[in-house]
C-alpha positions as CSV (number, residue, x, y, z in Angstrom):
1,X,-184.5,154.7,-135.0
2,X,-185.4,151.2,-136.0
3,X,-184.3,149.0,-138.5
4,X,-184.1,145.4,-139.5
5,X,-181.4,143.1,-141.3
6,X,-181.6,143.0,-144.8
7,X,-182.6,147.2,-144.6
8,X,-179.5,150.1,-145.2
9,X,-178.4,152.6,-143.1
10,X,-177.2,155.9,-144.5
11,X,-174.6,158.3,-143.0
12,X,-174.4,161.4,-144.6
13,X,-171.5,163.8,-144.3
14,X,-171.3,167.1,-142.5
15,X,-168.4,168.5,-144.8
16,X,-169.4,170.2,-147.9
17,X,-168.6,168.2,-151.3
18,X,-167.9,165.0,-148.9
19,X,-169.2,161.6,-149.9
20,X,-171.4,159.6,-147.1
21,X,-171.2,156.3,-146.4
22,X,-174.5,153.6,-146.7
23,X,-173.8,149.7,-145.1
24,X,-176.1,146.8,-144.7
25,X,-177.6,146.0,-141.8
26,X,-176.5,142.9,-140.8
27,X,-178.5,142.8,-137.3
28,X,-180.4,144.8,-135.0
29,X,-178.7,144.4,-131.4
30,X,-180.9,147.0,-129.5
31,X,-184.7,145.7,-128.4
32,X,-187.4,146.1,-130.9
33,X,-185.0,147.1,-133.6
34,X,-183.1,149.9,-131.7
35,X,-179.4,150.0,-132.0
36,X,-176.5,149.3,-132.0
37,X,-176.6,147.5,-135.4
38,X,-174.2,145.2,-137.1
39,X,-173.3,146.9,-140.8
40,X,-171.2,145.0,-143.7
41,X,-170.0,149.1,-145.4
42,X,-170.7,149.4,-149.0
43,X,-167.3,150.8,-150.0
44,X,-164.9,148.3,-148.0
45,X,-166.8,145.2,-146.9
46,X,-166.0,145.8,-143.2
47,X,-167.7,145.3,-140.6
48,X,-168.6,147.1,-137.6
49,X,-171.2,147.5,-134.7
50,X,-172.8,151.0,-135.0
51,X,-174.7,153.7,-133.0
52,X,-176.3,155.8,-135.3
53,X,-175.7,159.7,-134.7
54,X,-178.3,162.2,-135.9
55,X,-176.7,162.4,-139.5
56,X,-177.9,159.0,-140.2
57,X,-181.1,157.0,-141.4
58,X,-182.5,153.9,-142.3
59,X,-184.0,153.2,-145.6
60,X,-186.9,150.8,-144.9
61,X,-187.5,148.1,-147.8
62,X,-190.8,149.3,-148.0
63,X,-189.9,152.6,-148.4
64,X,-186.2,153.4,-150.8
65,X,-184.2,156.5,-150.5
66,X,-186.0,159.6,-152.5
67,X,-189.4,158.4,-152.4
């Protein structure tokens, strides 16, 4: 996974009929783009330093979500 500030990263939920979560990536702390990132969430304005699990992606500016 990379990603670069400015770009979104998706979490989507494992439970049935639960909402996921998307933030803002603030920065890319790993080399090259890797993680951890820095995220600002789009529901609460927190925060936080992230490593990505396997229910998450980046959506690349070049390329939005459903496309």
């Amino acid at each position: 996974m990379h990603a670069k500030a400015g770009e979104r990263l998706v979490v989507h939920s494992n439970r049935e009929g639960a909402p996921g979560r998307d933030a803002e990536i603030l920065e890319a702390r790993g080399e090259d783009g890797a993680p951890p990132y820095l995220v600002r969430w789009s529901d609460d304005g927190h925060e936080s330093l992230v490593f990505p699990g396997p229910d998450a992606e980046v959506v690349h500016e070049d390329h939005p979500q459903g496309s």
